[in-house]
gemmi code that builds the backbone of each chain (N, CA, C; Angstrom):
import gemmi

chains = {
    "A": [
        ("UNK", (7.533, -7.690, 5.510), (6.560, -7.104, 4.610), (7.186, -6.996, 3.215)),
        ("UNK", (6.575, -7.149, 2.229), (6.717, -7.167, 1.023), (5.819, -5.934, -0.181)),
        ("UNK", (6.328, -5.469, -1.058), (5.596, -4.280, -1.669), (5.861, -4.718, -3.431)),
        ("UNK", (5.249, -4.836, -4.019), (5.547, -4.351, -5.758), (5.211, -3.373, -6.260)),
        ("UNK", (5.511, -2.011, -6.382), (4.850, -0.760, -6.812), (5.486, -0.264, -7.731)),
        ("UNK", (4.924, 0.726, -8.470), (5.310, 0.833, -9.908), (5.952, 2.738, -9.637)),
        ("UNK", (5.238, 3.243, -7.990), (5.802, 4.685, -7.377), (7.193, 4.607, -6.475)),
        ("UNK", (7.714, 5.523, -7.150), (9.174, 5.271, -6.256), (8.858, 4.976, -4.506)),
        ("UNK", (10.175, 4.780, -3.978), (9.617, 4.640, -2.564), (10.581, 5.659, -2.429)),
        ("UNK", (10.100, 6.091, -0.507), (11.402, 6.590, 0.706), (11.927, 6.191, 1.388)),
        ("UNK", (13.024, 5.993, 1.092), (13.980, 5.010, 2.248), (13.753, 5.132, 3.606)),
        ("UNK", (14.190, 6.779, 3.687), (13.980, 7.202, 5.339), (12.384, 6.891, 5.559)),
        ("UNK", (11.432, 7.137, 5.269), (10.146, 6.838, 5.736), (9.693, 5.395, 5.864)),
        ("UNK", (10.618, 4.328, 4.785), (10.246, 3.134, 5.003), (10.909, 2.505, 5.886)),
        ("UNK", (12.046, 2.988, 6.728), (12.721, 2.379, 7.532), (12.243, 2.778, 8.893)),
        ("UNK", (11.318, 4.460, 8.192), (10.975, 4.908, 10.140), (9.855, 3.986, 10.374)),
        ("UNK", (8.901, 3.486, 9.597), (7.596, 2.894, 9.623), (8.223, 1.320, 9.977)),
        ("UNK", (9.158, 1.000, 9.748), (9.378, -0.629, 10.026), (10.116, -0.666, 11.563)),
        ("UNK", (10.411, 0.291, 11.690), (11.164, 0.172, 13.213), (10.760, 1.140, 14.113)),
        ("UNK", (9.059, 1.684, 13.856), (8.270, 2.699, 14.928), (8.507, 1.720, 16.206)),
        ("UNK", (8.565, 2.306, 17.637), (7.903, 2.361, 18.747), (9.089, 0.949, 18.952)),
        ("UNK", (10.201, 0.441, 18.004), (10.788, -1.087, 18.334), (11.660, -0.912, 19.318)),
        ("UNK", (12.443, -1.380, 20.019), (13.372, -1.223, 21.238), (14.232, -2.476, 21.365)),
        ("UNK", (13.991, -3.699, 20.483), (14.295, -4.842, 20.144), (15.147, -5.115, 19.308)),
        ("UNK", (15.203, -4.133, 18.051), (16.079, -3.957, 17.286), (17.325, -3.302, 17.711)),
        ("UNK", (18.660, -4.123, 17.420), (19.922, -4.003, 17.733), (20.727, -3.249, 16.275)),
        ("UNK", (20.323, -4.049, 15.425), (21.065, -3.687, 14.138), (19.830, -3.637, 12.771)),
        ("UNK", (19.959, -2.611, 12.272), (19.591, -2.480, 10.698), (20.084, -2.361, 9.243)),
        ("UNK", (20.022, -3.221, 8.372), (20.890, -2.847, 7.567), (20.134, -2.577, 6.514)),
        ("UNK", (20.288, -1.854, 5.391), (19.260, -1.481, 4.085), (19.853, -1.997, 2.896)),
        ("UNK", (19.667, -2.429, 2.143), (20.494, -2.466, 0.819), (19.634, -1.475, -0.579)),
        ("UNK", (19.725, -0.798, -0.758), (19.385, 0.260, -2.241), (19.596, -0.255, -3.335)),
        ("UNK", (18.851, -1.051, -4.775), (19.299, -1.052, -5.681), (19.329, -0.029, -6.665)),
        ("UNK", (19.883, 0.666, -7.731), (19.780, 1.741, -8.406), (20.315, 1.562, -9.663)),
        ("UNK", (18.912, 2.285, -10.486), (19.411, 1.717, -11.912), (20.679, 2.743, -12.544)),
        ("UNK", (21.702, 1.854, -13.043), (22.395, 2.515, -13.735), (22.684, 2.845, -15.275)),
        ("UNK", (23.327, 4.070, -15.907), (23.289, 4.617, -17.130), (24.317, 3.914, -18.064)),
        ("UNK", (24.809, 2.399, -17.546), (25.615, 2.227, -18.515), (25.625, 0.441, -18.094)),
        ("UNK", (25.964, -0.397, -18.993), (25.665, -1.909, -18.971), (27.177, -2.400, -20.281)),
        ("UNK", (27.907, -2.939, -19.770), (29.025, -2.898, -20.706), (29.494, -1.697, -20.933)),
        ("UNK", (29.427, -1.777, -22.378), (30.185, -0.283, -23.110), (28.674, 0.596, -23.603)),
        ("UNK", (27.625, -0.157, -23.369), (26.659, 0.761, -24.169), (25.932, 1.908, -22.926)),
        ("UNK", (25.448, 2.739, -23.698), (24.369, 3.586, -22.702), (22.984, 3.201, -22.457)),
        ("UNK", (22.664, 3.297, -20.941), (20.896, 3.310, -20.770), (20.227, 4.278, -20.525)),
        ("UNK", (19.126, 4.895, -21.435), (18.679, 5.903, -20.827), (16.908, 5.350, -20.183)),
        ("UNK", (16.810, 4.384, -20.599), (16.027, 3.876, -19.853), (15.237, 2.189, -19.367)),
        ("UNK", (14.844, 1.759, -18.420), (14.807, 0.191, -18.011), (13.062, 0.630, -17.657)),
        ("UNK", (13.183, -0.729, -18.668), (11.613, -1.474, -18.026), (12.029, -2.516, -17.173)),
        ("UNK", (10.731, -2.716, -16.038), (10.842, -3.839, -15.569), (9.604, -4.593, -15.605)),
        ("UNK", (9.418, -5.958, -16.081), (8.490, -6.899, -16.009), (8.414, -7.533, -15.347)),
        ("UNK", (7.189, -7.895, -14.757), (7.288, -9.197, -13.886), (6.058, -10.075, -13.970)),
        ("UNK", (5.726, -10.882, -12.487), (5.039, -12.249, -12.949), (4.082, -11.720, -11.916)),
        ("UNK", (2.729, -11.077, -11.744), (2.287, -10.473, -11.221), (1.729, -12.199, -10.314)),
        ("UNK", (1.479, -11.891, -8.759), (0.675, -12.975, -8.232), (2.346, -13.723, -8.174)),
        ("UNK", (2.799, -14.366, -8.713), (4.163, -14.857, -7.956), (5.221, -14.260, -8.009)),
        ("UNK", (5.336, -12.969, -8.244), (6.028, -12.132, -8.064), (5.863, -12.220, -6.268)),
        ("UNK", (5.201, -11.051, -5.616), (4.839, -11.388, -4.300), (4.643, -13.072, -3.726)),
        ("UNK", (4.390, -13.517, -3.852), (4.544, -15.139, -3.389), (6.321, -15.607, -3.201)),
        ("UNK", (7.016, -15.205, -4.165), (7.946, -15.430, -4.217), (8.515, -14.594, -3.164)),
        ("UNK", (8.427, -13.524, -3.370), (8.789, -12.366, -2.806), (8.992, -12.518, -0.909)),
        ("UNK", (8.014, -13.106, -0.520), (7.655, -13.444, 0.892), (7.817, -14.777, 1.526)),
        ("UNK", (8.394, -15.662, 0.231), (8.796, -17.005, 0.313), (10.184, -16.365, 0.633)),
        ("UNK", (11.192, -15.764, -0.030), (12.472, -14.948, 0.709), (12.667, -14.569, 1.934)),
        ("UNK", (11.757, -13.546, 2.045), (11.616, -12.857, 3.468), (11.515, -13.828, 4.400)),
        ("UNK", (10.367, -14.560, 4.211), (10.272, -15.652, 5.407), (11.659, -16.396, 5.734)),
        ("UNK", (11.993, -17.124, 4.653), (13.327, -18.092, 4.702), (14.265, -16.955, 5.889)),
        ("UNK", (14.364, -15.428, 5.354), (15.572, -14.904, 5.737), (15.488, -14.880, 7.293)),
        ("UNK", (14.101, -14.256, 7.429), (13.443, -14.545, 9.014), (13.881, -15.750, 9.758)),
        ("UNK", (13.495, -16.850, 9.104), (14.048, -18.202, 10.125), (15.327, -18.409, 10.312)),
        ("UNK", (16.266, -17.890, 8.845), (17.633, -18.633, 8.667), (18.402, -17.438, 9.764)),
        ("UNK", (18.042, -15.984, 9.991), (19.033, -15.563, 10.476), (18.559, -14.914, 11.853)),
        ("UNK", (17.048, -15.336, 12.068), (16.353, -14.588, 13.589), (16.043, -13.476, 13.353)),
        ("UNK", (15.704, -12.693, 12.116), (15.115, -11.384, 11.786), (14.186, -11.095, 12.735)),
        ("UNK", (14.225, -9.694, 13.000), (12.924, -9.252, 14.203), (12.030, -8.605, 13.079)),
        ("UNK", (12.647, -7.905, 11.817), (11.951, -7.041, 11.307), (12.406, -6.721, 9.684)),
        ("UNK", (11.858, -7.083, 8.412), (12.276, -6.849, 7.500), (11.373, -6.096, 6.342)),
        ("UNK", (11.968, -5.999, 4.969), (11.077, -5.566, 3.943), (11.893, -5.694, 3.010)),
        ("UNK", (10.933, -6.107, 2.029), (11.372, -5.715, 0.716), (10.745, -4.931, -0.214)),
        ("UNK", (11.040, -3.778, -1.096), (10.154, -3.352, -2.185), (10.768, -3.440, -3.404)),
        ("UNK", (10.162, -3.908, -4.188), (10.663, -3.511, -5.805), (9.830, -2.454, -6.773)),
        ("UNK", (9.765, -2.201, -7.553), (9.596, -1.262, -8.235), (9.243, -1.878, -9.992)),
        ("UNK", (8.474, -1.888, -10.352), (7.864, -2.283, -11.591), (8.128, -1.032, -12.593)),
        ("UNK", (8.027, -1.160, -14.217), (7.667, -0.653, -14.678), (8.621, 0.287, -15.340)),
        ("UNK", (8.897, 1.654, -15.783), (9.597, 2.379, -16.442), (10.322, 3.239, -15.700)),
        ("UNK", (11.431, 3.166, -15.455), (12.896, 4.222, -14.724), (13.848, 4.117, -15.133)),
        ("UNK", (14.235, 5.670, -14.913), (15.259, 6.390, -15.348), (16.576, 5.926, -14.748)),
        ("UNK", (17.528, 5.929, -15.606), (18.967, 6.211, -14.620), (18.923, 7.041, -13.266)),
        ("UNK", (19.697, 6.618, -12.360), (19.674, 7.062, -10.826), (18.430, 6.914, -10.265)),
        ("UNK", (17.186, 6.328, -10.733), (16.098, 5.680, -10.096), (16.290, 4.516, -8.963)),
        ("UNK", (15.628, 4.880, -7.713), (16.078, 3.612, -6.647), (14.993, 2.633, -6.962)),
        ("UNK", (15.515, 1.128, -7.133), (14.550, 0.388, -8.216), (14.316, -0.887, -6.758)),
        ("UNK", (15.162, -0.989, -5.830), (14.835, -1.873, -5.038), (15.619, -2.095, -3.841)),
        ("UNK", (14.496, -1.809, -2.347), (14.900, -1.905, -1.163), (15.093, -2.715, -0.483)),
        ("UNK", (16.109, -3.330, 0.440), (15.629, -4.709, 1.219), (16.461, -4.422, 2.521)),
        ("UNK", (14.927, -4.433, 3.802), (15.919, -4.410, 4.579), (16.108, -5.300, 5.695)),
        ("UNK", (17.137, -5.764, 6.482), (16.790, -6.363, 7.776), (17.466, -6.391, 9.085)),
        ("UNK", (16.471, -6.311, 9.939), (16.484, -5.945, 11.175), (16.731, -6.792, 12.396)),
        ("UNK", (17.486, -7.121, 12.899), (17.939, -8.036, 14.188), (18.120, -7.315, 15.201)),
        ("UNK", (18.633, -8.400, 16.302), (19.541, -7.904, 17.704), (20.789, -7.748, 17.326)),
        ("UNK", (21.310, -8.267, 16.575), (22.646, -8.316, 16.652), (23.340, -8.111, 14.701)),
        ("UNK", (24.487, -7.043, 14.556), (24.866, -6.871, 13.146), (25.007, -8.031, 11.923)),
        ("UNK", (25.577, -9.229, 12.629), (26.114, -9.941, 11.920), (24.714, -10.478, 11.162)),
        ("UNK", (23.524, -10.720, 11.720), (22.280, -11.363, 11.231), (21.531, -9.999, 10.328)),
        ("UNK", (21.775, -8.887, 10.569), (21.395, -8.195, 9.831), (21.897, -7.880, 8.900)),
        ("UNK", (23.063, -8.308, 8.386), (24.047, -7.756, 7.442), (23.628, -8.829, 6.512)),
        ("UNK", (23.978, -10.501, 7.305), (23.372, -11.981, 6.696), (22.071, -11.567, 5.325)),
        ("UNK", (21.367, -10.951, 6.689), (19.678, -11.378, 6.183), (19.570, -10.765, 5.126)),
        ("UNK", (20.110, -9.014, 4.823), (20.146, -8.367, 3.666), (20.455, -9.386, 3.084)),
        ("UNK", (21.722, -9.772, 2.723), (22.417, -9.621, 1.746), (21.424, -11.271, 0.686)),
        ("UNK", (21.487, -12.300, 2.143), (20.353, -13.017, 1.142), (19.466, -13.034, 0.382)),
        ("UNK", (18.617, -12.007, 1.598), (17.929, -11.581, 0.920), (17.161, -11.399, -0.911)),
        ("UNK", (18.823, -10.147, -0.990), (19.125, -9.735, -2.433), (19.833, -11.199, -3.516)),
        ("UNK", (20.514, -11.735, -2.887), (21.202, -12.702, -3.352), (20.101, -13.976, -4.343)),
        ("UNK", (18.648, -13.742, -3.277), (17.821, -14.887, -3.601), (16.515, -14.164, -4.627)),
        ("UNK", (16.885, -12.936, -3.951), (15.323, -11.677, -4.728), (16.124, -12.207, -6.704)),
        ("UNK", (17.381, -12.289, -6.949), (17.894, -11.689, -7.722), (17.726, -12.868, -8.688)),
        ("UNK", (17.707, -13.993, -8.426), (18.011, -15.161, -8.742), (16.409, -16.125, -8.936)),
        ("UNK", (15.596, -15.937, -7.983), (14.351, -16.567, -7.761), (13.081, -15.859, -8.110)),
        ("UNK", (12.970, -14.381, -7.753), (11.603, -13.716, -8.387), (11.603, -13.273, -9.524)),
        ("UNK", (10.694, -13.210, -10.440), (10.310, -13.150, -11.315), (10.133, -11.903, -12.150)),
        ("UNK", (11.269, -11.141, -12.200), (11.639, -9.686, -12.548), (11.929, -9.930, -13.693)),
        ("UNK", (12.476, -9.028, -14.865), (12.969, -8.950, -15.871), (13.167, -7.651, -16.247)),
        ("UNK", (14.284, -7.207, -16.727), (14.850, -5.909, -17.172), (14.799, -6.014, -18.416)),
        ("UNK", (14.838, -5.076, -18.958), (14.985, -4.377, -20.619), (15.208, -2.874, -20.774)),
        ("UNK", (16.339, -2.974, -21.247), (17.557, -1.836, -21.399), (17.177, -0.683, -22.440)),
        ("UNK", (17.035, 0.430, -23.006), (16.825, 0.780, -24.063), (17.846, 2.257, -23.783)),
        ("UNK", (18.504, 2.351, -25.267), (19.096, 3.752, -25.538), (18.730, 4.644, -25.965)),
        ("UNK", (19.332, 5.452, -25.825), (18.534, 7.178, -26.346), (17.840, 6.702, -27.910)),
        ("UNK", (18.993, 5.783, -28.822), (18.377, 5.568, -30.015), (17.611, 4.311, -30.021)),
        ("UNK", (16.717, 3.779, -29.260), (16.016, 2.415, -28.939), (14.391, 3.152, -29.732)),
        ("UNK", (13.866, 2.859, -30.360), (12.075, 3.553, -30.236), (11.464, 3.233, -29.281)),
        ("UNK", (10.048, 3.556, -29.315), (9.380, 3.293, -28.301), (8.895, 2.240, -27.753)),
        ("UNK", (8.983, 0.972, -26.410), (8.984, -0.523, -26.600), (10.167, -0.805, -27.043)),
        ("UNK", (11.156, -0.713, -27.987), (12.407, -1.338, -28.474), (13.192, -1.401, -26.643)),
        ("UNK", (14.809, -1.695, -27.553), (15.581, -2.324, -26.421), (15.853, -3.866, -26.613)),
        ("UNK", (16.877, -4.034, -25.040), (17.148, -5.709, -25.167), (16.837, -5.616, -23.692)),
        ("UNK", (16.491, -7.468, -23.855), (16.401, -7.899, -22.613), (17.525, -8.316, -21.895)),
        ("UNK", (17.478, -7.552, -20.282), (19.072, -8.214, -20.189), (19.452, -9.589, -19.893)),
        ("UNK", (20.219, -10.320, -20.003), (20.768, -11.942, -20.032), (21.072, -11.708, -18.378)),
        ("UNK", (21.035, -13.027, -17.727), (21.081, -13.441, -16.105), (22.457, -13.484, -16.469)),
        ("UNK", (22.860, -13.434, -15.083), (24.437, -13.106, -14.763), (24.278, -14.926, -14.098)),
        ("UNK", (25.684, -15.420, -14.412), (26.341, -16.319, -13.628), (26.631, -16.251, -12.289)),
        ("UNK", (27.008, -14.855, -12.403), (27.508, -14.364, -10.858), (26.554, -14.719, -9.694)),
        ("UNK", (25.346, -14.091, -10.095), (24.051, -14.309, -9.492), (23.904, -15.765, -8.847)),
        ("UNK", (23.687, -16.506, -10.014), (23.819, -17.952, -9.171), (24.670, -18.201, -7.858)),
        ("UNK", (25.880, -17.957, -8.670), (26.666, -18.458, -7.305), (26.862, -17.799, -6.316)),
        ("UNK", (26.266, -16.820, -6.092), (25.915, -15.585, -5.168), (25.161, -16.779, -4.190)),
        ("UNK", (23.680, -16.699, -4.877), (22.769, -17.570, -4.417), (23.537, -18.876, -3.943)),
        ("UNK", (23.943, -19.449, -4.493), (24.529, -21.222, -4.012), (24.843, -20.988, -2.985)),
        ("UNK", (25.792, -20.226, -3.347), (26.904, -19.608, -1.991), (26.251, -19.811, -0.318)),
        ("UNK", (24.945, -19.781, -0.176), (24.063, -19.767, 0.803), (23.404, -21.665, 1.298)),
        ("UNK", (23.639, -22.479, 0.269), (23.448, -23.616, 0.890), (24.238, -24.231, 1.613)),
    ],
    "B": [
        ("UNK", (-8.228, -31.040, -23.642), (-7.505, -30.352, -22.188), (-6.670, -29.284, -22.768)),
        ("UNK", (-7.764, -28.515, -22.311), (-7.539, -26.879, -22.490), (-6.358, -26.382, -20.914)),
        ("UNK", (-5.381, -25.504, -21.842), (-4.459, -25.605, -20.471), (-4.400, -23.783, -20.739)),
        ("UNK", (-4.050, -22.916, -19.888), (-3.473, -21.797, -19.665), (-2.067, -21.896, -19.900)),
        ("UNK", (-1.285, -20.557, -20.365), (-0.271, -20.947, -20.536), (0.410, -19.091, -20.889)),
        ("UNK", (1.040, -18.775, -19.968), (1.671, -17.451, -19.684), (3.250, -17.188, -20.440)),
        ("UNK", (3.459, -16.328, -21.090), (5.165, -15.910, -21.808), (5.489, -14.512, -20.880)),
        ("UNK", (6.723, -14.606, -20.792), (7.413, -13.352, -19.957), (8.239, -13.202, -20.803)),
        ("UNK", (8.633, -11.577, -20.752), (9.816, -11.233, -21.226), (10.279, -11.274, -22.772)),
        ("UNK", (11.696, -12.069, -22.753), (11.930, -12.440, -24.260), (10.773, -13.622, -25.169)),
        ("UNK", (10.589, -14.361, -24.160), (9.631, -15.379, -24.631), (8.421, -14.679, -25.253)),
        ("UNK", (8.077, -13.802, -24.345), (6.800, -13.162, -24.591), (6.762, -12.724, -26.305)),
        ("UNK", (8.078, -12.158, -26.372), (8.035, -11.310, -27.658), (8.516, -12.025, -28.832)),
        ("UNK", (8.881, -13.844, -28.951), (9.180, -14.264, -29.886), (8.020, -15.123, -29.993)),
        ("UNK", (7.281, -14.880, -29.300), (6.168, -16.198, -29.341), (4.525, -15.345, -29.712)),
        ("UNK", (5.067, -13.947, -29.459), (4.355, -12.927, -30.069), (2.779, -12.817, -29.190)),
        ("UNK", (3.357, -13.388, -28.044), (1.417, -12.934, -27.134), (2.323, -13.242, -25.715)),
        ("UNK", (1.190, -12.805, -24.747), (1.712, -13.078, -22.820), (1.157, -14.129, -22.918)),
        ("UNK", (-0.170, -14.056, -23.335), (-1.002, -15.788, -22.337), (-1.743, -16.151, -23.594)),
        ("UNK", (-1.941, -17.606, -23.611), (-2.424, -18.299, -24.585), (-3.061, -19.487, -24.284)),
        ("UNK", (-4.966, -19.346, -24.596), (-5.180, -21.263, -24.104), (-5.231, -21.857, -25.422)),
        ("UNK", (-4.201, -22.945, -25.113), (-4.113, -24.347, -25.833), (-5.149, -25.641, -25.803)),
        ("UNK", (-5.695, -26.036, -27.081), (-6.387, -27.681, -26.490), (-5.200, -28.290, -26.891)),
        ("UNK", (-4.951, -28.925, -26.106), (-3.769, -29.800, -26.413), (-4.036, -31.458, -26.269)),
        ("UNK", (-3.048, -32.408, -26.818), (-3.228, -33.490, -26.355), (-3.684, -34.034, -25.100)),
        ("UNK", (-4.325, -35.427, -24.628), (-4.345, -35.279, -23.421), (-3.291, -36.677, -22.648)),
        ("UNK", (-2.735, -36.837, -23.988), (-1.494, -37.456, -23.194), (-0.049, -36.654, -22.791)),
        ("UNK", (-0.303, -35.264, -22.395), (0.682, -34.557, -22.172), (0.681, -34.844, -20.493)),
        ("UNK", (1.830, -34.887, -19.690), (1.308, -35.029, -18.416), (2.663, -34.449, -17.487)),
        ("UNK", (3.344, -34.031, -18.309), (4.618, -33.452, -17.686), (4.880, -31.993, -18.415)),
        ("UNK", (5.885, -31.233, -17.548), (6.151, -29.885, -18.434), (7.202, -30.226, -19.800)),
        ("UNK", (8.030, -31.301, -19.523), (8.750, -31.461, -20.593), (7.749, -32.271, -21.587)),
        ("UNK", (6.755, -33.140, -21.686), (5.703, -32.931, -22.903), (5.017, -31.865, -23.402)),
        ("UNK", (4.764, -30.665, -22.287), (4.116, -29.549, -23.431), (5.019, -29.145, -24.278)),
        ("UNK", (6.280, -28.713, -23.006), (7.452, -27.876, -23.869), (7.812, -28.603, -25.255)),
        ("UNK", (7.938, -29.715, -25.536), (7.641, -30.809, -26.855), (7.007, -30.452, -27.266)),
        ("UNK", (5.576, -30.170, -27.232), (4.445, -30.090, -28.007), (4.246, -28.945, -28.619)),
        ("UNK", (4.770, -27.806, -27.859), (4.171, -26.415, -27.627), (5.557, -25.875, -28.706)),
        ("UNK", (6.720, -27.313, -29.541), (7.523, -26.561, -30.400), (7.009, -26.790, -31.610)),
        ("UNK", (5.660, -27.203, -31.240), (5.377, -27.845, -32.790), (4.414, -26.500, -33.229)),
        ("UNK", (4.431, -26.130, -32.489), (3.042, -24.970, -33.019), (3.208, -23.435, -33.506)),
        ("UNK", (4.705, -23.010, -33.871), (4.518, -22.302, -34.534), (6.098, -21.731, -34.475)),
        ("UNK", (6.725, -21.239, -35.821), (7.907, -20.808, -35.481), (8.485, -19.640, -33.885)),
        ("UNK", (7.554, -19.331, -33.990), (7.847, -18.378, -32.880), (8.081, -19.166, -31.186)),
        ("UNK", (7.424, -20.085, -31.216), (7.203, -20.961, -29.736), (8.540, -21.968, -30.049)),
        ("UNK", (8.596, -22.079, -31.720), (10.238, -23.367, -31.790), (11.477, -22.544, -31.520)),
        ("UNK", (11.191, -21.224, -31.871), (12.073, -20.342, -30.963), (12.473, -19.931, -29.695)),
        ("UNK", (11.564, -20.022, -29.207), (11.406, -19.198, -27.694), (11.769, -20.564, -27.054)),
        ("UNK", (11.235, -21.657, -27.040), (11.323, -22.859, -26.493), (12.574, -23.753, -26.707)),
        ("UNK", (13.278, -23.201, -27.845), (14.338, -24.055, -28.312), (15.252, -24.917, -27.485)),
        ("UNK", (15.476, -26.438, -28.193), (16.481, -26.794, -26.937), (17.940, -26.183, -26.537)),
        ("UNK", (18.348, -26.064, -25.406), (19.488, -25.368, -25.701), (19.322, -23.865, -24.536)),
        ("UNK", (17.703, -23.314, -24.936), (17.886, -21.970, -24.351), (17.234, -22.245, -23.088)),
        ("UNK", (17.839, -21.039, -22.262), (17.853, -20.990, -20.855), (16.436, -20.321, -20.591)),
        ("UNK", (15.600, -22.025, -20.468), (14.223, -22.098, -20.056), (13.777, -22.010, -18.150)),
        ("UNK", (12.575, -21.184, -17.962), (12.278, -21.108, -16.853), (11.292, -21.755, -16.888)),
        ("UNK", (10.590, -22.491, -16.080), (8.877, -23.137, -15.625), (8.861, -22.590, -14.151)),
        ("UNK", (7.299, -22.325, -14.600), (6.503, -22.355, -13.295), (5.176, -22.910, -13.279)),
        ("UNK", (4.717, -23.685, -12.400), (3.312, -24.165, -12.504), (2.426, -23.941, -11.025)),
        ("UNK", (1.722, -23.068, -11.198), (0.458, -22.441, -10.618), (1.706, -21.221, -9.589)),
        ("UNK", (2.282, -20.482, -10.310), (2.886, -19.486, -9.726), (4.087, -19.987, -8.844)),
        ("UNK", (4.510, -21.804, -9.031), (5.823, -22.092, -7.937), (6.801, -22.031, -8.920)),
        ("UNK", (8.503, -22.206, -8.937), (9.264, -23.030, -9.926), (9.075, -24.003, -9.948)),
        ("UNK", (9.075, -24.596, -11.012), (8.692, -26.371, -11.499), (10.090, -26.451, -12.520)),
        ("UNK", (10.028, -28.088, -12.495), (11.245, -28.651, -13.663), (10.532, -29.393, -14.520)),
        ("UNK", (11.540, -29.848, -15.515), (11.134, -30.327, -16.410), (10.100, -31.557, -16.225)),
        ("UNK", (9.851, -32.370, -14.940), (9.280, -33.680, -14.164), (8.223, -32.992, -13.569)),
        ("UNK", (7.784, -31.873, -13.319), (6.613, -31.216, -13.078), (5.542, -31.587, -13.742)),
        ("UNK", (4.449, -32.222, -12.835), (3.245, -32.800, -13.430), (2.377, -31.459, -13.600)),
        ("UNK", (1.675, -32.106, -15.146), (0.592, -30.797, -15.203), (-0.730, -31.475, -15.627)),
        ("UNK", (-1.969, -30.660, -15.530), (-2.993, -30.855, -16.051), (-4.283, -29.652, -16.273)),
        ("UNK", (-5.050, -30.164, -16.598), (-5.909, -29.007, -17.468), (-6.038, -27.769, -16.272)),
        ("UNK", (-5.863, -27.688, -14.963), (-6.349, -26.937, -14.117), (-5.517, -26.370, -13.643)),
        ("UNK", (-4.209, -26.206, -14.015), (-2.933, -25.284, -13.832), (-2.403, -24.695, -14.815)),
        ("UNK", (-2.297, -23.162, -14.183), (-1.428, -22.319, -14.976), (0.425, -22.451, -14.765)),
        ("UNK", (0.405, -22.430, -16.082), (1.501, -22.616, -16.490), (2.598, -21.393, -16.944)),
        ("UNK", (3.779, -20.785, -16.434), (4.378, -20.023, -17.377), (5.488, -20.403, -17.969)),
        ("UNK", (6.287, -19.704, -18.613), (7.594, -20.209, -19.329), (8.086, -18.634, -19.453)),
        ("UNK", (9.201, -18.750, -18.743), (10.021, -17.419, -18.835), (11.801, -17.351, -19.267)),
        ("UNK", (12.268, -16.563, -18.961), (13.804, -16.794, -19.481), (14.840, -16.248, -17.683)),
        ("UNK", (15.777, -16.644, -17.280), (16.125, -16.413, -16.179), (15.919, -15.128, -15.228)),
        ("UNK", (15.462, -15.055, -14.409), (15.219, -14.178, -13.765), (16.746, -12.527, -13.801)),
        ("UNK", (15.812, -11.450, -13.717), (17.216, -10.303, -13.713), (16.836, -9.010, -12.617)),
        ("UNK", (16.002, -9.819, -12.097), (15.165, -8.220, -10.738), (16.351, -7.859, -10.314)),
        ("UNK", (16.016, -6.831, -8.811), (16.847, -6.408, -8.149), (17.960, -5.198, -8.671)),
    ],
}
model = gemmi.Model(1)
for chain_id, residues in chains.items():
    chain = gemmi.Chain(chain_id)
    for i, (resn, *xyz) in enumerate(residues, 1):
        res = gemmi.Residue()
        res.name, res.seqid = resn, gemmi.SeqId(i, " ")
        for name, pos in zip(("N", "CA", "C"), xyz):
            atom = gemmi.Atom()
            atom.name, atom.element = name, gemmi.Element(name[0])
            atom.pos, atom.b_iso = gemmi.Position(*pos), 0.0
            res.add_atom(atom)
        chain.add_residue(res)
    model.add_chain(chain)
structure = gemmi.Structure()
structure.add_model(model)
structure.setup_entities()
């Protein structure tokens, strides 16, 4: 399952709702993203996030699926979070669920590896002294890629 | 051949709008002919589009490359590398 919402989520409630009544599930793993108050040397006091509404989700479930086949997922999710948050805001969940740890640990982490690299998000940073709308957009990490490669 | 045509992000804000329909030529038939075309039309798009910068395509909501066929009945975006998560 896949979510884009602009209201924080609950971890514990989204993990009790994905694994009600299951007996199949061996291992779960969650990954939390959370925005942080600092990017280099400068301060954030606050992140927009943009996205590509309509392939945002398309994309979004083009992941999930892949992670499903590549690692035997019984049970996953992802949510992201649109829109305006604060430092220590949880901005994005992903989780997945197998028989066994090693595929659940896998499936996260692709998961994130491919969410990060392939959907259609965009951040913009702004400081206490940014106006209103001001800020920068942040630049893609290298890292990211080869995060992603790393998986072919 | 009126095309749709979507900006994200940084693009969005040097090209100074999200979505924009173009009549454009109708010998455009690839994404690397609009992206050509689409530098002729105004400093802000010879910016955003410039060669050099780290261009995204998508056509009808997939990733597309520069060999991505287009025509009047697909939306098109142009974004700058993805940073979710």
């Amino acid at each position: 399952m896949i979510r884009v919402q602009q209201d924080p989520f609950d971890i514990g409630a989204e993990i009790s709702a994905l694994t009600a009544g299951r007996t199949d599930l061996g291992a779960m793993v969650s990954f939390t993203g959370l925005v942080r108050d600092f990017t280099g040397d400068d301060t954030v006091s606050k992140l927009t996030l943009e996205h590509y509404p309509g392939m945002t989700e398309k994309e979004l479930a083009r992941i999930e699926a892949e992670a499903t086949t590549r690692f035997d997922l019984n049970a996953s999710l992802i949510i992201h979070r649109v829109g305006t948050l604060a430092p220590g805001d949880e901005i994005v969940l992903v989780v997945a669920c197998s028989a066994h740890r090693d595929a659940a640990f896998d499936g996260a982490r692709f998961m994130m590896d491919f969410l990060k690299t392939q959907a259609p998000f965009w951040k913009k940073e702004a400081g206490a002294g940014d106006e209103e709308g001001g800020g920068k957009w942040v630049d893609a990490r290298d890292s990211d890629d080869d995060a992603a490669k790393g998986w072919s | 051949m009126t095309m749709t045509i979507l900006y994200f992000a940084r693009l969005k804000d040097e090209i100074g709008c999200s979505e924009e329909k173009l009549e454009m030529p109708e010998d455009i038939t690839s994404l690397k002919d609009l992206v050509v075309w689409l530098r002729t039309q105004s400093d802000g798009h010879a910016q955003a589009l410039a060669p050099g910068s780290m261009l995204k395509m998508a056509v009808n909501q997939e990733h597309a490359q520069w060999e991505t066929p287009v025509g009047p009945q697909d939306e098109i975006a142009f974004f700058p590398p993805v940073t979710g998560g």
